[in-house]
Each structure stands twice: as structure tokens, then as C-alpha cells.
N, CA, C and O atoms as a DFTB+ gen file, in Angstrom:
340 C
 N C O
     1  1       0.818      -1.190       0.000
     2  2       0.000       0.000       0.000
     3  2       0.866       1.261       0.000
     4  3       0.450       2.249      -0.606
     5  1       2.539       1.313       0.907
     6  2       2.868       2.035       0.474
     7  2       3.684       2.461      -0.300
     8  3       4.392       3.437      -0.050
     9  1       3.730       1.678      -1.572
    10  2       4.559       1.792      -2.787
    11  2       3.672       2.517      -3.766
    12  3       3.937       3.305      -4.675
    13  1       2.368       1.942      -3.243
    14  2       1.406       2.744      -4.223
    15  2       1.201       4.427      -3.823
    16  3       1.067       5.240      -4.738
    17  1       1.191       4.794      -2.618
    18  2       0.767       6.053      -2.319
    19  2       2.218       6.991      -2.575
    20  3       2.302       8.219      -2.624
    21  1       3.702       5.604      -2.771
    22  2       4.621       6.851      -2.950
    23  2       4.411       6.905      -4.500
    24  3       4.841       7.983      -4.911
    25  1       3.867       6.074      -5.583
    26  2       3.972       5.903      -6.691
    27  2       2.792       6.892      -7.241
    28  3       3.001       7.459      -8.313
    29  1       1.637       7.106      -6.594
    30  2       0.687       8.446      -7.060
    31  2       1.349       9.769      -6.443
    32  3       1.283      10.789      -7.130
    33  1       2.007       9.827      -5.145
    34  2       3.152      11.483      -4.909
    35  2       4.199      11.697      -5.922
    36  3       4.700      12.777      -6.234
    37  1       4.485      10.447      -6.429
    38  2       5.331      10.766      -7.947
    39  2       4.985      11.485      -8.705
    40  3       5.437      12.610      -8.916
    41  1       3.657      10.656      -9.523
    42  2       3.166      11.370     -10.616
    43  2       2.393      12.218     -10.231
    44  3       2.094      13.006     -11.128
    45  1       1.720      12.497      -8.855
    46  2       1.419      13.707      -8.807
    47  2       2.612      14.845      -8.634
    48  3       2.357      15.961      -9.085
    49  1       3.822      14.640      -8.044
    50  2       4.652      15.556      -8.521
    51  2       5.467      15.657      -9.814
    52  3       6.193      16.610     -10.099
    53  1       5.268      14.577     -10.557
    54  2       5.732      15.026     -11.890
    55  2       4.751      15.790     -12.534
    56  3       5.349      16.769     -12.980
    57  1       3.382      15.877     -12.863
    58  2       2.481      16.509     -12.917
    59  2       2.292      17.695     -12.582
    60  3       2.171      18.411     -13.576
    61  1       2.207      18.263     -11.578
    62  2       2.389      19.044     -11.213
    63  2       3.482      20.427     -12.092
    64  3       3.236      21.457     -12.721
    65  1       5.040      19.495     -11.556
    66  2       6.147      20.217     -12.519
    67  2       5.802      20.605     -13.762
    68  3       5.926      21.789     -14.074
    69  1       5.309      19.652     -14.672
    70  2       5.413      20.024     -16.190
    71  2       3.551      20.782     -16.166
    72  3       3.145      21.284     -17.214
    73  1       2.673      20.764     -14.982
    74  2       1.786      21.641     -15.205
    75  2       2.729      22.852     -15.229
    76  3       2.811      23.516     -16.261
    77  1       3.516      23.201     -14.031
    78  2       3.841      24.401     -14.091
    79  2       4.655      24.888     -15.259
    80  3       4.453      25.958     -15.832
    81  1       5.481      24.117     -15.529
    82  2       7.094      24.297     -16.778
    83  2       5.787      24.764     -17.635
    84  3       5.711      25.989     -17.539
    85  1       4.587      24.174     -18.547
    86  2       3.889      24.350     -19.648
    87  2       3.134      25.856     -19.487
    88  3       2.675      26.522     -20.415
    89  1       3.133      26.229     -17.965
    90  2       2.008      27.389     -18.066
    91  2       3.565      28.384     -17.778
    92  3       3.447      29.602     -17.910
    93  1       4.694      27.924     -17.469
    94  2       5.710      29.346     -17.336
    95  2       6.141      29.282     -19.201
    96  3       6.741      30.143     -19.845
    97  1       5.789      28.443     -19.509
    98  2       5.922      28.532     -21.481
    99  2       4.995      29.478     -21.854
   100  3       5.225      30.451     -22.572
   101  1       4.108      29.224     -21.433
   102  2       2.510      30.003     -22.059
   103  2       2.635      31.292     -21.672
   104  3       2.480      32.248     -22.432
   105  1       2.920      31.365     -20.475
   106  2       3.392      33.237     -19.989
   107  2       4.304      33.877     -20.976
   108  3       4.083      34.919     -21.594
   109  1       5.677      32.889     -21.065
   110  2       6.383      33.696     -21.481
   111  2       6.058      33.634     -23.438
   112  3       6.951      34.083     -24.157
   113  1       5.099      33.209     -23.929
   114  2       4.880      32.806     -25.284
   115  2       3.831      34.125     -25.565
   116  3       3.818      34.710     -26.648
   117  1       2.888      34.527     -24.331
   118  2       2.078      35.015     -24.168
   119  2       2.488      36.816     -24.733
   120  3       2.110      37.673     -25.532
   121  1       3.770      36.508     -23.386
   122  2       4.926      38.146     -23.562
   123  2       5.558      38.610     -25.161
   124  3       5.633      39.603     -25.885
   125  1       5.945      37.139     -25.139
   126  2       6.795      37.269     -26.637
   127  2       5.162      37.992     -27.667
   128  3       5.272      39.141     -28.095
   129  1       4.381      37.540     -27.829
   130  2       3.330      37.649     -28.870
   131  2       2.842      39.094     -28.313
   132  3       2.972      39.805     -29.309
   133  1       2.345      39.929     -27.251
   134  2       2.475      41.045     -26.700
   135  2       3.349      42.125     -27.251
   136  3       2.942      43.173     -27.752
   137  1       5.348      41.533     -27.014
   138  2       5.874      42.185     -27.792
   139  2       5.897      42.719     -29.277
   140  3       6.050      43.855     -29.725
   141  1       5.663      41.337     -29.959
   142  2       5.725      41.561     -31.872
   143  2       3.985      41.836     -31.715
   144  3       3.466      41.147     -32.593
   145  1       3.380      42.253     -31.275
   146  2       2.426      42.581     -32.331
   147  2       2.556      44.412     -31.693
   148  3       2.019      45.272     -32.390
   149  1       3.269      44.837     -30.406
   150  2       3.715      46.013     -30.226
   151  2       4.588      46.749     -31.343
   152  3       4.448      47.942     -31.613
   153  1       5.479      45.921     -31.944
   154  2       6.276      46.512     -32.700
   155  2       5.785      46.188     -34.247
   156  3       6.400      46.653     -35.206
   157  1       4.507      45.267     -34.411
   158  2       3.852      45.109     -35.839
   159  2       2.980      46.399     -36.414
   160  3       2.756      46.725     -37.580
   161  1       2.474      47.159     -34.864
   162  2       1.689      48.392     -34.635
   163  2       2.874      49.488     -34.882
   164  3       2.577      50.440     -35.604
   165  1       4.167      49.432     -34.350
   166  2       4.654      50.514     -34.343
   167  2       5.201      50.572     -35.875
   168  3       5.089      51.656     -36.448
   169  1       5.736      49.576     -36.518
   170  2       6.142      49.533     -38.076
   171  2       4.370      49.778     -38.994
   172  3       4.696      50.087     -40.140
   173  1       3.551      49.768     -38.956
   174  2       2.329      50.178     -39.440
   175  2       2.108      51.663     -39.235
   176  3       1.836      52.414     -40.171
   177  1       2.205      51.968     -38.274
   178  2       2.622      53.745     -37.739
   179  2       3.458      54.673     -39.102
   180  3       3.177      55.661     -39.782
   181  1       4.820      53.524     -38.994
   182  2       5.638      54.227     -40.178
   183  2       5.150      54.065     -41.118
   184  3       4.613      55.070     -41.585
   185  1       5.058      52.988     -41.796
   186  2       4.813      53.031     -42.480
   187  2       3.895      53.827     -43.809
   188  3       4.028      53.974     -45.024
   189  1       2.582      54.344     -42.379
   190  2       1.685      54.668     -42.984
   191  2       2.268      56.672     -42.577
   192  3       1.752      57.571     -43.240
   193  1       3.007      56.904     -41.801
   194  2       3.837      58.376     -42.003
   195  2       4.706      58.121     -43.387
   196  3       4.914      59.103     -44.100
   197  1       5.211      56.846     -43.779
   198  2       6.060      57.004     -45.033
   199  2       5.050      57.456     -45.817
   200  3       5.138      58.663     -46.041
   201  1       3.926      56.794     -46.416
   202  2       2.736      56.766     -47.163
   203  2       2.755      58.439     -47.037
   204  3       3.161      59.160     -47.949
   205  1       2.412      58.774     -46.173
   206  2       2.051      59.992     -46.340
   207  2       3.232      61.340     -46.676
   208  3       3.129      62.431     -47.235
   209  1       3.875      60.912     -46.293
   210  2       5.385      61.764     -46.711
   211  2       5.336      61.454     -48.114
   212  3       5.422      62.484     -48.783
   213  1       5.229      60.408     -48.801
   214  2       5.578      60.312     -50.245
   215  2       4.559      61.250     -51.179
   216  3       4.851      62.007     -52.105
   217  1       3.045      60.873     -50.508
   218  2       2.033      61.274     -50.879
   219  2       1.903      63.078     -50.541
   220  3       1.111      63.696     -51.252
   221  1       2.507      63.681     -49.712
   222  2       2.589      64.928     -50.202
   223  2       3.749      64.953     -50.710
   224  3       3.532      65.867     -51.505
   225  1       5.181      64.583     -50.952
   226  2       6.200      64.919     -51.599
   227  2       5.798      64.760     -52.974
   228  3       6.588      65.459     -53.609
   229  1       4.960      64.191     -53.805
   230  2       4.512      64.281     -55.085
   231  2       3.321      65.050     -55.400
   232  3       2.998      65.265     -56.568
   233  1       2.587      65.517     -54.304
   234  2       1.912      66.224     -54.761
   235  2       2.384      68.005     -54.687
   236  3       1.964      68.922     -55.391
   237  1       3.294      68.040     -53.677
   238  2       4.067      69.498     -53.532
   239  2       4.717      69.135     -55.373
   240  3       4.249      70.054     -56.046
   241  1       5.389      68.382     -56.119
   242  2       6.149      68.222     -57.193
   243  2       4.987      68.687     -58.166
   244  3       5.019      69.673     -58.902
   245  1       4.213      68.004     -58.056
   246  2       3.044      68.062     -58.952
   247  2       2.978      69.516     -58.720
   248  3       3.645      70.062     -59.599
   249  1       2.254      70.725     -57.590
   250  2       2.194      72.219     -58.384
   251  2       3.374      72.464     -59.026
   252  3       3.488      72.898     -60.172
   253  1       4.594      72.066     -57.967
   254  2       5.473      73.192     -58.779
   255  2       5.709      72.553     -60.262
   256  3       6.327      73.248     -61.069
   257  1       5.378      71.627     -60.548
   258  2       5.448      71.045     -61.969
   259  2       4.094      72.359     -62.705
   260  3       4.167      73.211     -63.590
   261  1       3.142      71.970     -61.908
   262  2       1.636      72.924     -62.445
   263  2       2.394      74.358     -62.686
   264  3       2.634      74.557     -63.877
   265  1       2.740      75.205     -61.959
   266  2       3.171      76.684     -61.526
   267  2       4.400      76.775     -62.420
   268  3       4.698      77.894     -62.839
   269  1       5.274      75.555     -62.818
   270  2       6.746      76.092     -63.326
   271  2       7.685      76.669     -62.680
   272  3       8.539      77.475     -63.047
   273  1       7.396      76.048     -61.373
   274  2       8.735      77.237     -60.385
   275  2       9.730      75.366     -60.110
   276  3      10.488      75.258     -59.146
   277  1       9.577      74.497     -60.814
   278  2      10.755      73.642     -60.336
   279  2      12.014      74.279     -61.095
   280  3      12.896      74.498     -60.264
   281  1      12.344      74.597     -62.198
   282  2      13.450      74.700     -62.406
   283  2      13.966      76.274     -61.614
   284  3      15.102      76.597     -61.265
   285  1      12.756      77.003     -61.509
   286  2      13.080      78.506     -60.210
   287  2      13.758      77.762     -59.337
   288  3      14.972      77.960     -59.363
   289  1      13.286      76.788     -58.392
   290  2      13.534      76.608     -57.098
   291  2      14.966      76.371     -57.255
   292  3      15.876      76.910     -56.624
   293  1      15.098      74.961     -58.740
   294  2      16.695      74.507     -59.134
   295  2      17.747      75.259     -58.762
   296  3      18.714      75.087     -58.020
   297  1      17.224      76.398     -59.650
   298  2      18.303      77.742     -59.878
   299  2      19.196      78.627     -58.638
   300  3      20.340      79.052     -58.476
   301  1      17.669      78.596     -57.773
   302  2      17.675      78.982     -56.559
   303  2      18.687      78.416     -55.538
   304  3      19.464      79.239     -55.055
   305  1      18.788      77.148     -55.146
   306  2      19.760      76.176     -54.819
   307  2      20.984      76.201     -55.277
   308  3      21.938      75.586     -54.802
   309  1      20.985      76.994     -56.321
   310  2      22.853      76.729     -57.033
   311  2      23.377      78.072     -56.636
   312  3      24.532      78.495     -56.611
   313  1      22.156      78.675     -56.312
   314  2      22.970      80.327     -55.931
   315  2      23.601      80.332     -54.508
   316  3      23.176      79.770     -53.498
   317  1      25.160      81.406     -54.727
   318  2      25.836      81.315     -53.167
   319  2      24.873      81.856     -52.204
   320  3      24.048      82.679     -52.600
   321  1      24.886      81.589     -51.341
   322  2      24.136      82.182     -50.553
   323  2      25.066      83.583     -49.816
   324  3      26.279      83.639     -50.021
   325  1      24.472      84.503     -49.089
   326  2      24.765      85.512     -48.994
   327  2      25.770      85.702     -48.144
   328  3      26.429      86.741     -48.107
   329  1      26.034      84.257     -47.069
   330  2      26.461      84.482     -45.968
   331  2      27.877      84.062     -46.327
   332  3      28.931      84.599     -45.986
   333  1      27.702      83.109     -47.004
   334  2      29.330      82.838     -48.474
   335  2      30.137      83.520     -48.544
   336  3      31.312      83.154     -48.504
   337  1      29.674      85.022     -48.703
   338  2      30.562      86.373     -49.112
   339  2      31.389      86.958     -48.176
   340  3      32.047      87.955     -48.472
């Protein structure tokens, strides 16, 4: 009788252990997935500021394409500036 009651404190303590080992996996699986979808949100952020940086950088191109001041502005840029002198 008591081979048997040490033989169920076994597997109830092996049990036990790998209950716990499986749920300190799940925590830390839990954290990891917490993290990447933190930083899946923060690259979507940019992304969508790139989007929009591109999307007015072609449309600022587009007037001055409309208006004719790109090759002004060109010109403008090649001149010394004042403080040069």
C-alpha cells in the first residue's frame, strides 16, 4: 500500500512540474506575442507616415510642376548664398 501512495506522490509531482514548466511557457509565449504585435503596430505607424510623406512629396512636385517654379527653385539652390561672401 505504500509503494502505491509513494507511486501516485510521484506522478502527482511530476504533474504538477510540467503543469507548471507548460504554463511558465505560455506566460512567457504570451509576452513574446504582446511584444511583436507592439512593434507590428509601431512599423504600421511608419509606415503609414512614409505613405504619407511620399504622398505629399509628389503632390508638392506636382504644383510646382503645375506653376513652373521647379526649375526657379533649381536655380535657386545653385545660388551662393549671402552668408558665403
Amino acid at each position: 500500500m505504500e509503494s502505491i501512495n509513494k507511486s501516485k506522490g510521484t506522478y502527482g509531482d511530476t504533474w504538477e512540474h510540467q503543469y507548471r514548466t507548460a504554463l511558465a511557457e505560455l506566460q512567457s509565449l504570451r509576452d513574446e506575442n504582446a511584444s511583436l504585435k507592439t512593434k507590428i503596430r509601431r512599423q504600421n505607424r511608419e509606415i503609414e507616415l512614409w505613405k504619407q510623406q511620399t504622398e505629399m512629396e509628389a503632390d508638392v512636385a506636382l504644383l510646382e510642376n503645375k506653376m513652373g517654379i521647379q526649375e526657379d527653385v533649381t536655380a535657386l539652390k545653385d545660388l551662393p548664398d549671402e552668408d558665403d561672401s
